[in-house]
C-alpha positions in Angstrom: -227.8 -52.7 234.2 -231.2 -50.9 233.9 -229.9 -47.6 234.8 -226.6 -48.0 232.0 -229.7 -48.6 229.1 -231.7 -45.5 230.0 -228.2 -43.4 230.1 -227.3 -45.1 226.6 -231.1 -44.0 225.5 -230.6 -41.1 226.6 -227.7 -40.4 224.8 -228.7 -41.9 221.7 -231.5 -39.2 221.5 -229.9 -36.2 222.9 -227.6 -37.5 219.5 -230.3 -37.7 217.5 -231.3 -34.2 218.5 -227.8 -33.0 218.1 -228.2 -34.3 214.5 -231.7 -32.3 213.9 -230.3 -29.2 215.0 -227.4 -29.4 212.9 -229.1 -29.8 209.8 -232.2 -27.3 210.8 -229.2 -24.7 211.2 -226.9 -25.6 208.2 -228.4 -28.1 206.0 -226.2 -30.9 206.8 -227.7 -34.2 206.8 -226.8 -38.2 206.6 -227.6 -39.5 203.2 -229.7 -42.4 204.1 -230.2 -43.1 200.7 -226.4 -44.7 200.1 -227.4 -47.7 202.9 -227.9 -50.4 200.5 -229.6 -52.6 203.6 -233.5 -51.4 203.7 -233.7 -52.3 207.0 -230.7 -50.3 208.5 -231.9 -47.3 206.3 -235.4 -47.4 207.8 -234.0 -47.6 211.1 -231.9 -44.7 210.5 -234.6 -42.8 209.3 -236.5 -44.1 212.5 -233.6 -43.2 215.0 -233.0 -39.4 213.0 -236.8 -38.9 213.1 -236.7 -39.3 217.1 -234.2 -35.9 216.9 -236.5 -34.1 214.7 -239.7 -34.7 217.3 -237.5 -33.9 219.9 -236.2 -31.1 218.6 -240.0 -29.6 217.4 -241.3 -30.7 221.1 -238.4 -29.0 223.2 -239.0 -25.9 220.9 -242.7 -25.6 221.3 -241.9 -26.3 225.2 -239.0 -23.4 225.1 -241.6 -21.3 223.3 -244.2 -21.0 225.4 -242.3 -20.5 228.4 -241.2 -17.0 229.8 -237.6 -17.6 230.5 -236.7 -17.6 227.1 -237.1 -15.3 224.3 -237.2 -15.0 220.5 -234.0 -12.9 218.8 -233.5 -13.1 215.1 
């Protein structure tokens, strides 16, 4: 039972993530502002916020390590 949460968690944020880099690449992003229930928004906001830190934090990690590089 334990082990099904963490995988759910874990997928919820690997989502999450998924989300962040989708609208860091192309814009793209829920409009939060259409959820009409202030608690489900600010959950939202909550949940899409985890993607954005984890997305900042596995860059900084990725940057500062040698295996990969920087090509624009």
């Amino acid at each position: 039972m334990l082990g099904k949460l963490a995988h759910y968690g874990f997928d919820a944020i690997l989502f999450s993530a998924f989300l962040a880099g989708v609208k860091r690449s192309t814009g793209l992003t829920l409009q939060t502002e259409k959820i009409e229930s202030k608690d489900v928004r600010s959950a939202l906001e909550k949940y899409l916020g985890i993607g954005e830190w984890m997305m900042d934090q596995s860059i900084a990690v990725m940057g500062s390590s040698s295996y990969f590089e920087r090509k624009r």
